[in-house]
N, C-alpha and C positions, 0 to 999 in steps of 0.2 A: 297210655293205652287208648284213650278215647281220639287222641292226636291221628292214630293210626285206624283207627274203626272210623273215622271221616273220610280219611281216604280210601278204605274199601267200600266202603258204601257207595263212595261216590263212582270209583271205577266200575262196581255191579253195575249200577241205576244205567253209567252211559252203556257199558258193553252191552246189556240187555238190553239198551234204547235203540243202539245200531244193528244190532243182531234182529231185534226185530220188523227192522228198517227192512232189511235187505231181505229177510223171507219173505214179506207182504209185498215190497215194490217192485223188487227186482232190480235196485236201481244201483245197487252193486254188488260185489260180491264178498259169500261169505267169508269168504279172508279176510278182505279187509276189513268185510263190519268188525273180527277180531284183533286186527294187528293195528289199526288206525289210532285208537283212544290210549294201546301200550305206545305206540311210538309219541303221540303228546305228553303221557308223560313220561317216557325215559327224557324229551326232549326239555322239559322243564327242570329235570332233575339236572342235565349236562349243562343249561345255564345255570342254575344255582352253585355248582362245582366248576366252573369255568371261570364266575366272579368271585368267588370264594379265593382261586390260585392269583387271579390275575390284579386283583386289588391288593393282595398281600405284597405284590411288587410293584403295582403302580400308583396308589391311591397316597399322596404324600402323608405322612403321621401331624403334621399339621393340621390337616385339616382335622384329624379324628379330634377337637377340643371341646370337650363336655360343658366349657364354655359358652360357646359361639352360639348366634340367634337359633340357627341350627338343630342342634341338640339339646340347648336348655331347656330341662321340663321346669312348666308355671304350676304354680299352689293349683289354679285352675283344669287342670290336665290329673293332677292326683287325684282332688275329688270327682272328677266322672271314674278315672279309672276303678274308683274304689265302688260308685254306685255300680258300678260293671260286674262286680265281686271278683277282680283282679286275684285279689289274694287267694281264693276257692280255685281258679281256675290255673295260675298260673304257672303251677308245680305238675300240670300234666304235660305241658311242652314239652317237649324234648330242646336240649340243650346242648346243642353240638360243639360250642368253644373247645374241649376236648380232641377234638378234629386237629385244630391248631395249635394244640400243647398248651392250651391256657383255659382250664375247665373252667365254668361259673356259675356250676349248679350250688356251691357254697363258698363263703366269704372266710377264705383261712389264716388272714394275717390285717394286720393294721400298718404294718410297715407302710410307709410313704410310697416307695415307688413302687411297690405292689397296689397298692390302692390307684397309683394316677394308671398303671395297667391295667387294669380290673377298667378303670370309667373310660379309658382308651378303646378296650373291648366290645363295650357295651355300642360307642360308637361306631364302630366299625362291624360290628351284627346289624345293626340298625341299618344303614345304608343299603349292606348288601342285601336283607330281606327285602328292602324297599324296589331298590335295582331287579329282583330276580323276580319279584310278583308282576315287576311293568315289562321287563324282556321276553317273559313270561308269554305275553302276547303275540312275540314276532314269530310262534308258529302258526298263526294265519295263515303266514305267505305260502304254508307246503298245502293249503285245502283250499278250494272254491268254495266260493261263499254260499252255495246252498249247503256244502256240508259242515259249517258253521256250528247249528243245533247241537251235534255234541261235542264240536271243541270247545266251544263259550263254555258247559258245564267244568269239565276239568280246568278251564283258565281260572274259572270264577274261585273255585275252591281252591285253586291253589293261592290267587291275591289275598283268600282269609287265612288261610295259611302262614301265608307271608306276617300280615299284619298284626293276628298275634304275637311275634316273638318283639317285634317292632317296640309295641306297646309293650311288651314288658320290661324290653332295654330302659324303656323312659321312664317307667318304673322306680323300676331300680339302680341309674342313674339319679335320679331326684336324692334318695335316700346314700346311695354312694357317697354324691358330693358334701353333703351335708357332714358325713364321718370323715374325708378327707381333709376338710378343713376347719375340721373339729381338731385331728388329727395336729395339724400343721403349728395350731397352739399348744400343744400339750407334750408333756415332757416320754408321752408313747405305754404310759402306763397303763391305759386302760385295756380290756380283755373284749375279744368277738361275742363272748357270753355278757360282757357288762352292756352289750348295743344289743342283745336279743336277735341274734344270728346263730344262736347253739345247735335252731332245731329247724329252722325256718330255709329254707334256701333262697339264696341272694337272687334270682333268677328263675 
């Protein structure tokens, strides 16, 4: 809920900021003071949904390696997250893995290749938040740069946008890995509830 009350707020503050532009200056018109700021963001929303299709086919699954310099969250990255209060915050995200048939708002099996899927996932949300807050940017090219002032707001909020979900992948990637290779010694007995995942969402 609050994920989504950032976004209205932030759509009032600019429609109100251009809307007011355009009575006082005159310096365009009031259509566009209204249609301007929705077409930023439908145009943010159709990158995020264009990387979303198009990595699903081209981004090779090698690379998603929870492994690599990449994606390895450090001890060091846990504790700010946690000064951050990560955990207060991170269950009001929205979590869209669902999109692609593969939820991650909870952690429902210990099976092996479920779990190296689960830290597959995680990588591959990570990226594309990452990709869709910076592309995010190339609608510049449809404004002149005096009208800048209220594209920069919508971009801005959307890069936090982005960045949250980022930072939760790493998250709970750090914690994933840890149970996967916990997992890889063990003969598969232990339970979601014995690792304190009953109530908490992975994500």
């Amino acid at each position: 809920m609050l994920y989504f009350l950032i976004v209205l707020c932030a759509m009032f503050f600019v429609e109100t900021m251009t809307i007011s532009v355009s009575l006082i200056t005159n310096s365009y018109s009031l259509v566009y003071a209204i249609i301007a700021p929705i077409f930023v963001n439908f145009y943010v929303i159709v990158v995020l949904a264009f990387l979303a299709l198009s990595l699903r086919f081209l981004l090779p699954k090698r690379w998603l390696n929870y492994q690599s310099r990449y994606f390895k969250t450090r001890d060091f990255e846990i504790k700010k997250l946690q000064n951050l209060g990560i955990k207060k915050w991170k269950d009001k995200v929205p979590e869209m893995g669902w999109t692609a048939g593969f939820p991650k708002d909870k952690l429902k099996s210990l099976d092996h290749k479920y779990l190296a899927k689960f830290l597959q996932e995680t990588c591959f949300a990570e990226i594309m938040h990452n990709l869709a807050a910076v592309l995010g940017f190339t609608v510049l090219f449809f404004f002149p740069l005096k009208y800048y002032y209220f594209v920069l707001p919508i971009l801005f909020v959307n890069l936090f946008l982005h960045l949250l979900p980022c930072l939760i992948q790493r998250y709970t990637r750090y914690r994933l890995a840890k149970i996967y290779e916990l997992q890889k010694t063990k003969d598969g007995n232990t339970t979601v509830e014995d690792l304190g995942f009953q109530s908490e969402k992975a994500v």
